[in-house]
C-alpha positions, 0 to 999 in steps of 0.5 A, spaced: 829 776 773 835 777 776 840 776 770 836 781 767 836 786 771 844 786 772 845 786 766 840 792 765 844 794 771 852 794 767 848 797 760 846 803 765 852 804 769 856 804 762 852 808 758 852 813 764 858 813 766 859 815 757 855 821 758 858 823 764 865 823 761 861 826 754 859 832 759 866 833 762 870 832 754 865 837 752 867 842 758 874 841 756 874 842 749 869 849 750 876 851 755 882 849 752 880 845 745 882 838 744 888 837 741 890 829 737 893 828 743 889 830 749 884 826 743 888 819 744 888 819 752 880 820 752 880 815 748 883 810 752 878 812 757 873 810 753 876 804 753 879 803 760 871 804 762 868 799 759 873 795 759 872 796 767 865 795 767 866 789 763 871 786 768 866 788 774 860 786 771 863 778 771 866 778 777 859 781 781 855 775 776 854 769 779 852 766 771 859 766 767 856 763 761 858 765 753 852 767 752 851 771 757 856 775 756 855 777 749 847 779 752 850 784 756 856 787 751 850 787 746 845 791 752 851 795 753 852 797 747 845 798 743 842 805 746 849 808 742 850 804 736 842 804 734 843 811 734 848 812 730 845 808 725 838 812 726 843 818 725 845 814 718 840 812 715 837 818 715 843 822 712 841 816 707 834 817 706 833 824 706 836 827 700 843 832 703 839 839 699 834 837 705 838 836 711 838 843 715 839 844 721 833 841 725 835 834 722 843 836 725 840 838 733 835 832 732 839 827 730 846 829 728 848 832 735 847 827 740 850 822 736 856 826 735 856 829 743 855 821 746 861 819 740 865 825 742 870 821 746 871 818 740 873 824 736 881 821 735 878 816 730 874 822 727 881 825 726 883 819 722 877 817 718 877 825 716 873 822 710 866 820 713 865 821 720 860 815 720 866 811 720 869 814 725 863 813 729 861 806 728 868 804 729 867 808 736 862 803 737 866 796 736 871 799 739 867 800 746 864 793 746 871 791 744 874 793 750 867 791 754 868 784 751 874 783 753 874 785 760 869 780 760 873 775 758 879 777 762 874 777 768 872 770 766 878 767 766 881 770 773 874 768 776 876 760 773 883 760 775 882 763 782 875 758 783 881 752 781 886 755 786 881 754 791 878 747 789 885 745 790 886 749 795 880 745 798 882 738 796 889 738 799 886 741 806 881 735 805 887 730 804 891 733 809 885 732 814 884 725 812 891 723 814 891 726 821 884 723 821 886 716 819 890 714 824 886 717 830 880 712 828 885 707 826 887 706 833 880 708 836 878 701 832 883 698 834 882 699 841 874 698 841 877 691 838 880 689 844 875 692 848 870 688 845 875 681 845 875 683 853 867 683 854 867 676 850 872 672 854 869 675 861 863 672 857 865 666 856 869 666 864 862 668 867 857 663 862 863 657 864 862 658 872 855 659 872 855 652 868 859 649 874 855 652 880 849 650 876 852 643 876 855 643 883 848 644 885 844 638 881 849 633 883 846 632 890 838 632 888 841 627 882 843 622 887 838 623 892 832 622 887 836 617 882 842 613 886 847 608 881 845 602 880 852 600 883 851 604 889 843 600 891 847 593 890 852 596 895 847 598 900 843 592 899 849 588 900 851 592 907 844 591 909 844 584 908 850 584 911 848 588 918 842 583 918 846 576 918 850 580 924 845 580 928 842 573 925 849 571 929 850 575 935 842 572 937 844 565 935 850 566 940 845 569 946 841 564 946 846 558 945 849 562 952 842 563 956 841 554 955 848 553 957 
């Protein structure tokens, strides 16, 4: 719906602006007439106008697509050429003794009055002025079509400029980034390293402690096998000492 209505939107604005341009060549030509040359530069009016709005028309669409560009040379153009090709055929048709002047205001004069900004070519095809006018319209949708593509091509090329533009601003960044992160990676490491070894210290510290602490309920609960033979053989010792201090008392009290 809304490529439509924009390309309605070009073909209307076009059309007007041809019948504006009709109206004021019309004035002119009532005041000062119109001479070849004052005939080739409203010509080139005619074409620079569709030549703009063909141009605008490209720039303000977002669909840049070949077939909607012919679409809207073809909206633009039609009210104008169907017509003078109405106007044709019916010069065809009816018999040139019949034509009278209700044929020339009904068909004949608007066809030449929206085709006057091309009566230079008028003044070259003096032969048959159907020529002329179906010439005058070629040559709009010409200059249509070609601001078309003009617009078309500087649209692309500037979207080109911008996507390197684009590219190398993300380059650029990518590199400054880089060694930031780099660096943060870097840093994290060393810190993650760090936290590992204080780890490490504090898991080996808690073992020991751990160990420290056991050590005494181990030989209290189980003592060595080593260790009861010694005390057994203090034991024994202390008891044959006392054995023999007895056995000297009594040998004293009988003397």
């Amino acid at each position: 719906m809304k490529r439509n209505s924009t390309i309605l939107g070009s073909a209307l604005l076009v059309n007007l602006i041809q019948l504006i341009l009709c109206v004021i060549l019309y004035t002119i030509g009532k005041v000062i007439g119109i001479n070849t040359f004052l005939a080739l530069i409203v010509f080139i009016i005619e074409l620079f106008i569709w030549f703009v709005v063909g141009f605008r028309f490209v720039i303000s669409y977002t669909d840049s697509k070949i077939s909607s560009l012919i679409l809207a040379m073809v909206y633009a153009i039609i009210p104008i050429f169907v017509y003078t090709f109405i106007t044709f055929m019916l010069s065809i048709i009816i018999p040139e003794a019949n034509q009278g002047w209700s044929q020339f205001f009904f068909a004949l004069s608007p066809v030449v009055f929206i085709n006057r900004p091309g009566v230079f070519l008028a003044k070259i095809f003096t032969s048959n002025g159907y020529i002329a006018l179906f010439l005058n319209c070629v040559c709009m949708a010409a200059a249509f079509y070609v601001g078309e593509i003009l617009a078309l091509g500087f649209k692309t090329g500037k979207q080109k400029i911008t996507d390197r533009r684009e590219r190398a601003d993300n380059r650029y960044n990518t590199h400054q980034v880089a060694p930031i992160k780099n660096e943060e990676i870097k840093e994290n490491n060393k810190q993650a390293s760090k936290r590992q070894v204080d780890t490490s210290k504090q898991n080996k510290m808690t073992r020991g402690q751990d160990n420290v602490n056991q050590a005494p309920t181990q030989n209290s609960t189980q003592p060595p096998k080593q260790k009861r033979s010694q005390i057994h053989a203090q034991k024994k010792r202390e008891m044959n000492l006392r054995k023999s201090q007895n056995e000297n008392k009594n040998t004293g009290e009988n003397n």
